[in-house]
N, CA, C, O and CB atoms as a CASP TS submission, in Angstrom:
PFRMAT TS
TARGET T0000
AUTHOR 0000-0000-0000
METHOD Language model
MODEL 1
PARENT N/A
ATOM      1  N   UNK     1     -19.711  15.355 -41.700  1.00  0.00           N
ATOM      2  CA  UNK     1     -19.995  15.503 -40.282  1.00  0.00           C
ATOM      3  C   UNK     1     -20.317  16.979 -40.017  1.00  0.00           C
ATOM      4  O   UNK     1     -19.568  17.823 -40.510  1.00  0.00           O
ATOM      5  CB  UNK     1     -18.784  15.013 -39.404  1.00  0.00           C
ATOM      6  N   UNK     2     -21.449  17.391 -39.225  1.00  0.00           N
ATOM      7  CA  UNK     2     -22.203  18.468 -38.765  1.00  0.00           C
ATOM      8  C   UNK     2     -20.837  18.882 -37.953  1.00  0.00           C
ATOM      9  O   UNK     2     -19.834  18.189 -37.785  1.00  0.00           O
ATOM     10  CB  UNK     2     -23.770  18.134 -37.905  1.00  0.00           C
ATOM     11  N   UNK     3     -21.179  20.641 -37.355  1.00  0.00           N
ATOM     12  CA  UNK     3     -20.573  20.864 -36.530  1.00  0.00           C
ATOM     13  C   UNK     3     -20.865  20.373 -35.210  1.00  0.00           C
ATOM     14  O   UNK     3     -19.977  20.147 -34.387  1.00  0.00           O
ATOM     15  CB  UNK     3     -20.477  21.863 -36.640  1.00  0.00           C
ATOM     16  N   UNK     4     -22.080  20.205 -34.992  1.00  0.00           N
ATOM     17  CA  UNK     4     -22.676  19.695 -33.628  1.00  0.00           C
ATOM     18  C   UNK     4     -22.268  18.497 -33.662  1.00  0.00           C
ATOM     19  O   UNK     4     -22.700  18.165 -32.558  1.00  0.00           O
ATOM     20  CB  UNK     4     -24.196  19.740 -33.371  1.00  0.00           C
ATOM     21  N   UNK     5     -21.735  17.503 -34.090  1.00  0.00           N
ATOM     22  CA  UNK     5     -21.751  16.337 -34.086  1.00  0.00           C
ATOM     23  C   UNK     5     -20.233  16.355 -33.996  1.00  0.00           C
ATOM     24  O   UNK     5     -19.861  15.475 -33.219  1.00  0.00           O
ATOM     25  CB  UNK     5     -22.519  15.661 -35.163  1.00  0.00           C
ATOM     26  N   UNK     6     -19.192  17.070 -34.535  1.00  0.00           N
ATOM     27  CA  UNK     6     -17.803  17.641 -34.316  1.00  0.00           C
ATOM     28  C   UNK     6     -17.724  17.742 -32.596  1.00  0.00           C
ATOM     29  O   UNK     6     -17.075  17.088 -31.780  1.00  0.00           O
ATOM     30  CB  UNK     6     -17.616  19.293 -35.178  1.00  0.00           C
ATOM     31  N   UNK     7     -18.760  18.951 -32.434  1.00  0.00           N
ATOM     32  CA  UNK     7     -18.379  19.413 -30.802  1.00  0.00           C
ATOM     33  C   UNK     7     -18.878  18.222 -29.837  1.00  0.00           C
ATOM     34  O   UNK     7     -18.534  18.358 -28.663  1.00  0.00           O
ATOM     35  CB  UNK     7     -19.286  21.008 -30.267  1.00  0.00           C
ATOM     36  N   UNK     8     -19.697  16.985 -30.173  1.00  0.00           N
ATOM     37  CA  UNK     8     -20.637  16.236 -29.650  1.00  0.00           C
ATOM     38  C   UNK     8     -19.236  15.059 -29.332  1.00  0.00           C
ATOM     39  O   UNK     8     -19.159  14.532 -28.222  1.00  0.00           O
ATOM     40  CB  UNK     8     -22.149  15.845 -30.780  1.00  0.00           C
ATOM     41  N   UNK     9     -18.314  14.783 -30.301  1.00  0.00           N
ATOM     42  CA  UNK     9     -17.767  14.091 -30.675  1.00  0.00           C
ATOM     43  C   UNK     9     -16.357  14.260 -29.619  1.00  0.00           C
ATOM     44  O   UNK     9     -15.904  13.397 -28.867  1.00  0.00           O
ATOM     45  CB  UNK     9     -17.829  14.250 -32.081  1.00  0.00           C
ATOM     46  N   UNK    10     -15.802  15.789 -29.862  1.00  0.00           N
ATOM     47  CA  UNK    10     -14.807  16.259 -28.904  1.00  0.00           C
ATOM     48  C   UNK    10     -15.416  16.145 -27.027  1.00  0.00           C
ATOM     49  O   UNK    10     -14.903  15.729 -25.988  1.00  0.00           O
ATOM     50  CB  UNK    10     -14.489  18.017 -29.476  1.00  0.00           C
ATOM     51  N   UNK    11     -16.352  16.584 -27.287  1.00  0.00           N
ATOM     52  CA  UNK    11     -16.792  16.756 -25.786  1.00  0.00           C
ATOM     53  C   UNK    11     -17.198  15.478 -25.209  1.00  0.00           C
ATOM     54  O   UNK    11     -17.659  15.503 -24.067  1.00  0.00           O
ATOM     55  CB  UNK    11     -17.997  17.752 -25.613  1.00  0.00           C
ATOM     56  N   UNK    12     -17.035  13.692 -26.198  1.00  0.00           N
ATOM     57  CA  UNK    12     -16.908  12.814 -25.575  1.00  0.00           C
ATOM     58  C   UNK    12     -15.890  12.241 -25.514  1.00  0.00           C
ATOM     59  O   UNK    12     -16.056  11.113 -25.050  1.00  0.00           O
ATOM     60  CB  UNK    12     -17.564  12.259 -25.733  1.00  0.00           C
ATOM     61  N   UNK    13     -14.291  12.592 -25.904  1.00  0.00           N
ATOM     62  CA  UNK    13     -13.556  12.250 -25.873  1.00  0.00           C
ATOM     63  C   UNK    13     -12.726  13.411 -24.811  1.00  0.00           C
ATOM     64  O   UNK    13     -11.745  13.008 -24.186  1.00  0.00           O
ATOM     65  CB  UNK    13     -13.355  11.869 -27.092  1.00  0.00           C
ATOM     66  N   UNK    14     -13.117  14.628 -24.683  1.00  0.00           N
ATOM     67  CA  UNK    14     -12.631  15.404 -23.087  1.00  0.00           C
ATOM     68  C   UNK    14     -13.519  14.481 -22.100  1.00  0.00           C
ATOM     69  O   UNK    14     -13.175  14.506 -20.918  1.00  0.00           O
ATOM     70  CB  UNK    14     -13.179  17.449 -22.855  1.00  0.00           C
ATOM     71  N   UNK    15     -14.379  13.850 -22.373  1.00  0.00           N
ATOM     72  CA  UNK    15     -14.853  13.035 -20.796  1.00  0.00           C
ATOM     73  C   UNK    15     -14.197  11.976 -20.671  1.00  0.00           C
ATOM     74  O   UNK    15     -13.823  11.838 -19.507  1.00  0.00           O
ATOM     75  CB  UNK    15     -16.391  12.507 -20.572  1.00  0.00           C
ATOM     76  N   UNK    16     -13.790  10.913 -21.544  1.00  0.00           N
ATOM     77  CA  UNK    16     -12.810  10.046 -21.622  1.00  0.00           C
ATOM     78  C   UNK    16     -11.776  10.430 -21.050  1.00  0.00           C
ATOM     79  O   UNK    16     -11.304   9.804 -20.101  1.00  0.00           O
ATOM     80  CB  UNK    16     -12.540   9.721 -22.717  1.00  0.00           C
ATOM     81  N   UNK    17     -11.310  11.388 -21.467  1.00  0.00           N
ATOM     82  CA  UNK    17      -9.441  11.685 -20.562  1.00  0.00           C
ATOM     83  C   UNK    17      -9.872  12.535 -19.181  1.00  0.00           C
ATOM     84  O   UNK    17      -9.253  12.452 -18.120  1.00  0.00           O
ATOM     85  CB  UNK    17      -7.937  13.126 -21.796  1.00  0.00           C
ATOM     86  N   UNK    18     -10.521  12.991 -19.303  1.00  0.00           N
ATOM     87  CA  UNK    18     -11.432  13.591 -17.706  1.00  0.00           C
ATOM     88  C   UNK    18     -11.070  12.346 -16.518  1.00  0.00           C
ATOM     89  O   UNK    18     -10.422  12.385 -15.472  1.00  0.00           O
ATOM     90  CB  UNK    18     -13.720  13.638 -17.975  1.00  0.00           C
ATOM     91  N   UNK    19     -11.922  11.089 -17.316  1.00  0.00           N
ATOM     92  CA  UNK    19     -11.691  10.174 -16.410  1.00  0.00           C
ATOM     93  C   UNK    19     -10.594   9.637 -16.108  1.00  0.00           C
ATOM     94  O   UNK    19     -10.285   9.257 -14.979  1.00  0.00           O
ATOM     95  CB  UNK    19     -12.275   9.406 -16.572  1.00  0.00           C
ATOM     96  N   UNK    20      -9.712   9.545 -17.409  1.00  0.00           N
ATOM     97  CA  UNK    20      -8.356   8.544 -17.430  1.00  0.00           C
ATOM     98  C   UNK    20      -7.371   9.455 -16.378  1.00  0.00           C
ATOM     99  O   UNK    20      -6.299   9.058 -15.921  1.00  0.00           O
ATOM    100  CB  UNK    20      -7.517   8.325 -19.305  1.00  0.00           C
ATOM    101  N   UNK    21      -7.994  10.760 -16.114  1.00  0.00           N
ATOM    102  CA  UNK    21      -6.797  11.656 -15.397  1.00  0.00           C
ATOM    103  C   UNK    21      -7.015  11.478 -13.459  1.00  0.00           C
ATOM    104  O   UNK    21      -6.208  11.483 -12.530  1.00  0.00           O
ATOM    105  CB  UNK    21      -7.083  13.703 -16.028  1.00  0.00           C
ATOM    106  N   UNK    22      -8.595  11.330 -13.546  1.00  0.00           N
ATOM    107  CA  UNK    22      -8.896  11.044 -12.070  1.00  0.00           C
ATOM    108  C   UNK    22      -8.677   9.808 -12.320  1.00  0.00           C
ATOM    109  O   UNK    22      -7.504  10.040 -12.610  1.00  0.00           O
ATOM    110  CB  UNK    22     -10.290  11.405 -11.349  1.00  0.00           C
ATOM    111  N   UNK    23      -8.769   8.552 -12.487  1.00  0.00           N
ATOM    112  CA  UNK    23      -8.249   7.318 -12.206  1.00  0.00           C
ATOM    113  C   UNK    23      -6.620   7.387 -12.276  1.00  0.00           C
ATOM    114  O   UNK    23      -6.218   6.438 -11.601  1.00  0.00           O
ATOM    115  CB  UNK    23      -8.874   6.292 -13.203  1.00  0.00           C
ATOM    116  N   UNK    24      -5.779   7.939 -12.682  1.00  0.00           N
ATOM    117  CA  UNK    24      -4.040   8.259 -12.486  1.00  0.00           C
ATOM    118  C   UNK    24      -4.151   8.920 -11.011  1.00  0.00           C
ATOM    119  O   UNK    24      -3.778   8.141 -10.134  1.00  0.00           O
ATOM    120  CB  UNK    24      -3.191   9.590 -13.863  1.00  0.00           C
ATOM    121  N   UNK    25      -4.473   9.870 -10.660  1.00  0.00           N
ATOM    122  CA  UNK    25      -4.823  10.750  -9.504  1.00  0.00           C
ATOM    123  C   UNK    25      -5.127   9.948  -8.303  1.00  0.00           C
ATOM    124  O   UNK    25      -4.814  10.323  -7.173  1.00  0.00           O
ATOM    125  CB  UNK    25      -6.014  11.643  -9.817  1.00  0.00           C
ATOM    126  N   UNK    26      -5.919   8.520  -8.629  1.00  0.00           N
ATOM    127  CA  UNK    26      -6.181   7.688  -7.110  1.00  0.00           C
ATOM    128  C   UNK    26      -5.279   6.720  -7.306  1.00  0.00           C
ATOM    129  O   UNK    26      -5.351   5.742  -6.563  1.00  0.00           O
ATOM    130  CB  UNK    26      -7.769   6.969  -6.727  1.00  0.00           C
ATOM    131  N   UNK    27      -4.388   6.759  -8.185  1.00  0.00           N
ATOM    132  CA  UNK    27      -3.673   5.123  -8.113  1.00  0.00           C
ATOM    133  C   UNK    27      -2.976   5.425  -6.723  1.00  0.00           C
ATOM    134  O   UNK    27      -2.658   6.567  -6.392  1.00  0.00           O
ATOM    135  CB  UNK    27      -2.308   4.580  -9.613  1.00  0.00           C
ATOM    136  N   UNK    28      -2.767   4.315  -5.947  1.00  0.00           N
ATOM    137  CA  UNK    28      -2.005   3.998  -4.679  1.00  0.00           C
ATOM    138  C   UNK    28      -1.235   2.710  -4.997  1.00  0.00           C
ATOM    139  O   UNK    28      -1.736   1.689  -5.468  1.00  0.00           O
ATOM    140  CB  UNK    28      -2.999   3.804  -3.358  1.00  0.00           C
ATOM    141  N   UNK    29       0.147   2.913  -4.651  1.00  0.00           N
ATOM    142  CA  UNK    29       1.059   1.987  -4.717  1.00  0.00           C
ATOM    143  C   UNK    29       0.384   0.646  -3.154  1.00  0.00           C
ATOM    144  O   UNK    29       0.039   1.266  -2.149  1.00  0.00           O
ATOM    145  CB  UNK    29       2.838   2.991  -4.523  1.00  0.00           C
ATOM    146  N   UNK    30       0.303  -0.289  -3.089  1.00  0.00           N
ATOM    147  CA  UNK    30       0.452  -1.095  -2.090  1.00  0.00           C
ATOM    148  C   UNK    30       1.666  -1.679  -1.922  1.00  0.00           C
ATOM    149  O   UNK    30       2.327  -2.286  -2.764  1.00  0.00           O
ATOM    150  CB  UNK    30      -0.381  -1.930  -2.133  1.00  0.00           C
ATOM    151  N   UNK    31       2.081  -1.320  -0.051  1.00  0.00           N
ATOM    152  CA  UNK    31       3.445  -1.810   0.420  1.00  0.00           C
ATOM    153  C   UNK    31       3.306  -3.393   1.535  1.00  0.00           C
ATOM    154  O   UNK    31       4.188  -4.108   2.009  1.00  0.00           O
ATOM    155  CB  UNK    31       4.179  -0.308   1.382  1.00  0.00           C
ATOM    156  N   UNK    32       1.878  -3.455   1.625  1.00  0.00           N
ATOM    157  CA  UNK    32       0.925  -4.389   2.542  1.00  0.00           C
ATOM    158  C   UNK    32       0.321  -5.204   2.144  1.00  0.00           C
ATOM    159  O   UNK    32      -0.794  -4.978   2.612  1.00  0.00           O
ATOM    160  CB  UNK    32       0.059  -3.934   3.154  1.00  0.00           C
ATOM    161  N   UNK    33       0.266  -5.999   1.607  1.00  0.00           N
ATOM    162  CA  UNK    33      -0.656  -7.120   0.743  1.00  0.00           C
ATOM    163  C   UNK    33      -1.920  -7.061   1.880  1.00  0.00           C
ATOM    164  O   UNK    33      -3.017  -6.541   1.676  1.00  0.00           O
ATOM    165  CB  UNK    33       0.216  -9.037   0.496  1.00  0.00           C
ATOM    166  N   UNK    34      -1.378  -7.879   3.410  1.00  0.00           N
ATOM    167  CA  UNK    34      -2.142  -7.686   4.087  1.00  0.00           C
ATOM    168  C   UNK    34      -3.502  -6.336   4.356  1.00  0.00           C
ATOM    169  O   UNK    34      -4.713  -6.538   4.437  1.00  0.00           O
ATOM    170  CB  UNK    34      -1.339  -7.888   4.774  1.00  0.00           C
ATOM    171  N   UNK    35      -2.843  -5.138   4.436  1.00  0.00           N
ATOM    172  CA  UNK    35      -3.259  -4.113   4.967  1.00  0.00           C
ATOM    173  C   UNK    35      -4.356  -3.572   3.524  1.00  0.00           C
ATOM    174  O   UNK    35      -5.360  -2.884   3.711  1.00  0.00           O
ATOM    175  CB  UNK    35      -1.874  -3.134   5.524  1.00  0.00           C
ATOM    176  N   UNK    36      -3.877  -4.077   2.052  1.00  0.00           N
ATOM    177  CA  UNK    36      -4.908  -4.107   1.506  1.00  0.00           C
ATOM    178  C   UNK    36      -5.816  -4.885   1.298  1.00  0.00           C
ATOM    179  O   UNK    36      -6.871  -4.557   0.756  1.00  0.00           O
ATOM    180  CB  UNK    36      -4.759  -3.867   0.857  1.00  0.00           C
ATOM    181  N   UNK    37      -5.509  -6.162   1.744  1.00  0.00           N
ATOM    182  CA  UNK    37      -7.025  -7.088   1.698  1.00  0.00           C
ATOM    183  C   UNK    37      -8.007  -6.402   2.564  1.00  0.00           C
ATOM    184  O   UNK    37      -9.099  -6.072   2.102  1.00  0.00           O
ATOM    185  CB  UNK    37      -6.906  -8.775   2.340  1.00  0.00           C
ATOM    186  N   UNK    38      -7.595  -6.105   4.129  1.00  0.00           N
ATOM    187  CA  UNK    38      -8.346  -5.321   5.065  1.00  0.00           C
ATOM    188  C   UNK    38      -9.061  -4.655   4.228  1.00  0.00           C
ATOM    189  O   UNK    38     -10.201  -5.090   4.067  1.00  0.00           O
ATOM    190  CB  UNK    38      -7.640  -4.479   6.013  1.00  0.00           C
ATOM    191  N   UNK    39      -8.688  -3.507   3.494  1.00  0.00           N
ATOM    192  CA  UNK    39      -9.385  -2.418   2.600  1.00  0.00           C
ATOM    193  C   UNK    39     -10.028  -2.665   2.135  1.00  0.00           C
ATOM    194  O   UNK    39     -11.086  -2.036   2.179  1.00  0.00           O
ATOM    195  CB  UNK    39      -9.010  -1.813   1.835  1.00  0.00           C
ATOM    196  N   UNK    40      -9.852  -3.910   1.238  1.00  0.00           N
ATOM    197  CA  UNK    40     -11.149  -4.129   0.156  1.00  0.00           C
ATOM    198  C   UNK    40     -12.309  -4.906   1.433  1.00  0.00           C
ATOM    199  O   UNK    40     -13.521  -4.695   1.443  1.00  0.00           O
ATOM    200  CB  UNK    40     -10.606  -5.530  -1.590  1.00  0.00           C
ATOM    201  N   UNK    41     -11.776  -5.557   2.152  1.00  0.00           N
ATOM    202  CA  UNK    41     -12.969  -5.983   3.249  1.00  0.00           C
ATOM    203  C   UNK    41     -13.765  -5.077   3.750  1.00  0.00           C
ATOM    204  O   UNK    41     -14.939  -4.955   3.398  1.00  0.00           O
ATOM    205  CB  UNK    41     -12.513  -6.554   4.430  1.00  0.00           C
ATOM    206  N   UNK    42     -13.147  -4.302   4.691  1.00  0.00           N
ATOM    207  CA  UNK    42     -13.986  -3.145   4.545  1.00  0.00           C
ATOM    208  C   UNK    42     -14.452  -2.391   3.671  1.00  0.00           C
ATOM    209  O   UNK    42     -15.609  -2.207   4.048  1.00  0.00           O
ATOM    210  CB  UNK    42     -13.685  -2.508   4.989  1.00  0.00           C
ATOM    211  N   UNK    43     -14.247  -1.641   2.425  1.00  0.00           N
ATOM    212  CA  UNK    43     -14.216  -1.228   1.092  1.00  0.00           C
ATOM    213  C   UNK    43     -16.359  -1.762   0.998  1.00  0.00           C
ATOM    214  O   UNK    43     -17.431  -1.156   0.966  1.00  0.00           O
ATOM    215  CB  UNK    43     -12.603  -2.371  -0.121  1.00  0.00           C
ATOM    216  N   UNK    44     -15.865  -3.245   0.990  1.00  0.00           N
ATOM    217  CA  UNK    44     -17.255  -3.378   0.580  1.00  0.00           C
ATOM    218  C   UNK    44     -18.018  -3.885   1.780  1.00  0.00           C
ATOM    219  O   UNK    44     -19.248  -3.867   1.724  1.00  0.00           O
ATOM    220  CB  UNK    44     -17.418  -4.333  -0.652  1.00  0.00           C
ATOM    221  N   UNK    45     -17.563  -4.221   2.586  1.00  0.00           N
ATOM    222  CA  UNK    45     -18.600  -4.129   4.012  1.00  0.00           C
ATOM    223  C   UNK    45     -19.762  -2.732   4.482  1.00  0.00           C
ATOM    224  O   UNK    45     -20.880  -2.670   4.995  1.00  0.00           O
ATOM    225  CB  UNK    45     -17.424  -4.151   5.350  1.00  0.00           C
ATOM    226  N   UNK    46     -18.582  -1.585   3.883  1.00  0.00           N
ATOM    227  CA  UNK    46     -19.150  -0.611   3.983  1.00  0.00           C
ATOM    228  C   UNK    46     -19.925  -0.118   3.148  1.00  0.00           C
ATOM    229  O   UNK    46     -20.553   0.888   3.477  1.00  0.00           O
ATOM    230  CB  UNK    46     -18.552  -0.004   4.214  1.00  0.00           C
ATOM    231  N   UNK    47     -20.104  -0.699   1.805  1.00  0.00           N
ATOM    232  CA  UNK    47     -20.921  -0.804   0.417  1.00  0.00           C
ATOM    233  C   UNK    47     -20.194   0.756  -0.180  1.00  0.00           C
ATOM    234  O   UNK    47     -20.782   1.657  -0.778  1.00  0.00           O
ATOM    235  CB  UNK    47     -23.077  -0.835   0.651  1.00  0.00           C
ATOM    236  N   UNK    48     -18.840   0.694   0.189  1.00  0.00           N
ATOM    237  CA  UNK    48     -18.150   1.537  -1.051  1.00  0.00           C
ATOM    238  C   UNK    48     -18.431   1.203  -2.470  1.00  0.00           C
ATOM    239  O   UNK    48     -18.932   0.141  -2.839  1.00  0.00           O
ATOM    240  CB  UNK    48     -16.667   1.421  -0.992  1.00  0.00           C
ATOM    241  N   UNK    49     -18.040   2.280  -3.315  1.00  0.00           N
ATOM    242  CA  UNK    49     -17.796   1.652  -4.750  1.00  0.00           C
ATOM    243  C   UNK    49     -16.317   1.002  -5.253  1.00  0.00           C
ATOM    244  O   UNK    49     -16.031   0.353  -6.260  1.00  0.00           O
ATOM    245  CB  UNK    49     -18.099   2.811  -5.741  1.00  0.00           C
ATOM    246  N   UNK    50     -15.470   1.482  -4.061  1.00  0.00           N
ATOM    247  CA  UNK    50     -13.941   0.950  -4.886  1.00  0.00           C
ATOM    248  C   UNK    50     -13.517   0.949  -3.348  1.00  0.00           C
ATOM    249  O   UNK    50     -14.165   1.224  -2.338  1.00  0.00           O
ATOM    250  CB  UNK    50     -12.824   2.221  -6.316  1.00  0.00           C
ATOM    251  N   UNK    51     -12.157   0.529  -3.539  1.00  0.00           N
ATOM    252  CA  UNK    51     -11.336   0.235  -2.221  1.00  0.00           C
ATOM    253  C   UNK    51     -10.470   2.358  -2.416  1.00  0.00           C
ATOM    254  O   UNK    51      -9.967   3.094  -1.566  1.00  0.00           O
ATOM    255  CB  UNK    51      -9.741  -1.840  -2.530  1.00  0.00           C
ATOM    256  N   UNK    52     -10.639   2.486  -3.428  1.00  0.00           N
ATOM    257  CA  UNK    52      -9.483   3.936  -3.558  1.00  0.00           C
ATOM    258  C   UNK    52     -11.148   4.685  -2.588  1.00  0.00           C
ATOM    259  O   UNK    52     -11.090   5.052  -1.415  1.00  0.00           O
ATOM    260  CB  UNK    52      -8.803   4.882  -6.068  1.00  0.00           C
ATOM    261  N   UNK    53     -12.525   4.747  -3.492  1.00  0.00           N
ATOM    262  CA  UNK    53     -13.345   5.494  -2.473  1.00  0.00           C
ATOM    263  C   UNK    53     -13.071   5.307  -0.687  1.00  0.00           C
ATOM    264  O   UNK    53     -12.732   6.222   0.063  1.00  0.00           O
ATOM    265  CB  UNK    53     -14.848   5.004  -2.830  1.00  0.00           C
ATOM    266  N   UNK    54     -13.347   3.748  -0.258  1.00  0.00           N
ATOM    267  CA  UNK    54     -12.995   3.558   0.975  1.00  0.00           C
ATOM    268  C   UNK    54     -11.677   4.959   1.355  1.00  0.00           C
ATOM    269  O   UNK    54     -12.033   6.059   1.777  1.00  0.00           O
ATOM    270  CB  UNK    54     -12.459   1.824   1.036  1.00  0.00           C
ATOM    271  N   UNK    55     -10.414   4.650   1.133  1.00  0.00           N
ATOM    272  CA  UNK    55      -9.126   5.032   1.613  1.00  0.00           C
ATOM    273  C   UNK    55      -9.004   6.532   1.448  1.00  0.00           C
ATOM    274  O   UNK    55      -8.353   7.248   2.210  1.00  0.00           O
ATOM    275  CB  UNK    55      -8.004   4.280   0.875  1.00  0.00           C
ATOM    276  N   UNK    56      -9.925   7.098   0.019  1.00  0.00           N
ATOM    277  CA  UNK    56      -9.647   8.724   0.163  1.00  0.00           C
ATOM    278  C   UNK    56     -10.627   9.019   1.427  1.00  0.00           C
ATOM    279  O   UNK    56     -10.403  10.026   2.099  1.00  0.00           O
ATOM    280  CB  UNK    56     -10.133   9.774  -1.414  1.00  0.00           C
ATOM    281  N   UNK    57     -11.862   8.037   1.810  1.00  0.00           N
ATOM    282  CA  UNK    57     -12.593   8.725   3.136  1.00  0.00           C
ATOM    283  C   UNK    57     -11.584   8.967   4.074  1.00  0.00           C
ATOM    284  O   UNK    57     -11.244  10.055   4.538  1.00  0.00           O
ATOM    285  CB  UNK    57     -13.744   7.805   3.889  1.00  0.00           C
ATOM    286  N   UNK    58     -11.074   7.697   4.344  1.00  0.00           N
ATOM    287  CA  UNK    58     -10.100   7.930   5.239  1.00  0.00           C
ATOM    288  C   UNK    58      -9.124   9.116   5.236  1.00  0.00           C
ATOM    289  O   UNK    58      -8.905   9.801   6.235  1.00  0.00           O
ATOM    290  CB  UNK    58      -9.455   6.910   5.210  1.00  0.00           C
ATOM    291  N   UNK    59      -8.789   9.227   4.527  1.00  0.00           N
ATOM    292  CA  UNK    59      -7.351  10.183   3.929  1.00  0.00           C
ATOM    293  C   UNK    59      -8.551  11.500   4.307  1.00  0.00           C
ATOM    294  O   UNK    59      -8.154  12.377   5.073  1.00  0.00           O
ATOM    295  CB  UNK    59      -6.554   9.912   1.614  1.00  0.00           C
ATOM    296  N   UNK    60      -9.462  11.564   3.958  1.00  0.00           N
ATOM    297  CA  UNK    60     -10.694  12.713   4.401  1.00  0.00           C
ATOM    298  C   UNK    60     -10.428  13.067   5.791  1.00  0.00           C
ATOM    299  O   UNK    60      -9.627  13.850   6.300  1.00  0.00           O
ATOM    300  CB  UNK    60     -12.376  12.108   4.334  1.00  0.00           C
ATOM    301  N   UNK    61     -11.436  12.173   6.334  1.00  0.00           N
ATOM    302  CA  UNK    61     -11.783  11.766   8.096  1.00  0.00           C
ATOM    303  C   UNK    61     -10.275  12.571   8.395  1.00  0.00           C
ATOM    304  O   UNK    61     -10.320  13.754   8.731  1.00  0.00           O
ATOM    305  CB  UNK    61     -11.899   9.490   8.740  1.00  0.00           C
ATOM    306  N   UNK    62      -9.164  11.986   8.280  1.00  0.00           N
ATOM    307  CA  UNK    62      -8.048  12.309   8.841  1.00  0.00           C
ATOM    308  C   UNK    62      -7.652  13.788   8.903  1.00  0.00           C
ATOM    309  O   UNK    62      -7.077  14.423   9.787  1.00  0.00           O
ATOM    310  CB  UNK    62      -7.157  11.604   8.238  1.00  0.00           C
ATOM    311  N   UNK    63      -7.979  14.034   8.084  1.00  0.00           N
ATOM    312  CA  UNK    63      -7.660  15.758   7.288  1.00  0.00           C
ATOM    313  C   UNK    63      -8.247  16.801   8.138  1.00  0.00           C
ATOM    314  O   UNK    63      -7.742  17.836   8.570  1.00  0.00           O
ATOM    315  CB  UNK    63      -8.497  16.058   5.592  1.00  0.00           C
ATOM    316  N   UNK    64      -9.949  16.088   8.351  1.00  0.00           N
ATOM    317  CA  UNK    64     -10.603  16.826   8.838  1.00  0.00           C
ATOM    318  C   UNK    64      -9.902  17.334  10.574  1.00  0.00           C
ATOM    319  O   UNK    64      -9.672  18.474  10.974  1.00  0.00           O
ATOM    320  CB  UNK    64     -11.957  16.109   8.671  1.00  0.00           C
ATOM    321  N   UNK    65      -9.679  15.789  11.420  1.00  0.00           N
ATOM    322  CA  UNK    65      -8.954  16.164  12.589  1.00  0.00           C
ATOM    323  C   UNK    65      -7.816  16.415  12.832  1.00  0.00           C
ATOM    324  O   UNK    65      -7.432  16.305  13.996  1.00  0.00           O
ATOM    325  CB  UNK    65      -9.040  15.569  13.265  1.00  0.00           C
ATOM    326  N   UNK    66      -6.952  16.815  11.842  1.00  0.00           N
ATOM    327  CA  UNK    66      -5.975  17.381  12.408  1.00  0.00           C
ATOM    328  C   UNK    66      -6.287  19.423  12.016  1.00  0.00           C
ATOM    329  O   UNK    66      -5.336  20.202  12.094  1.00  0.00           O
ATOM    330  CB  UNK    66      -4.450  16.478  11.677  1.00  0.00           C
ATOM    331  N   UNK    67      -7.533  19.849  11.683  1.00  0.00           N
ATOM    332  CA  UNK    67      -7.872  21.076  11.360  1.00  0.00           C
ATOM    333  C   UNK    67      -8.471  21.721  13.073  1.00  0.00           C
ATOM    334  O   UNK    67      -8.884  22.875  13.189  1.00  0.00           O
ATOM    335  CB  UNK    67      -9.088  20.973   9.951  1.00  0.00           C
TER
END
């Protein structure tokens, strides 16, 4: 194995845990069965990609007005 193919090799396995670390980072516990079906309804009404995209807007939006 080349060195380029070494660094080619590492630098696709730092994108692998890149991701595995932002998907840990959005997990949300649900306390609402209800209050998450809502989510995913909206989630994709709104043509989100995930119900966590939907809820960090929110968690956004919110942030923004209390500044």
């Amino acid at each position: 194995m080349t060195l380029a193919d070494e660094l080619d090799s590492l630098g696709k396995r730092m994108d692998a845990m890149s991701d595995r670390l932002i998907r840990l980072r959005e997990r949300c516990v649900v306390l609402n069965d209800e209050l998450w079906y809502w989510a995913q309804y909206r989630a994709k009404e709104l043509g989100k990609g995930s119900v966590s995209e939907y809820l960090f807007d929110l968690i956004r939006e919110d942030k923004k007005k209390m500044k």
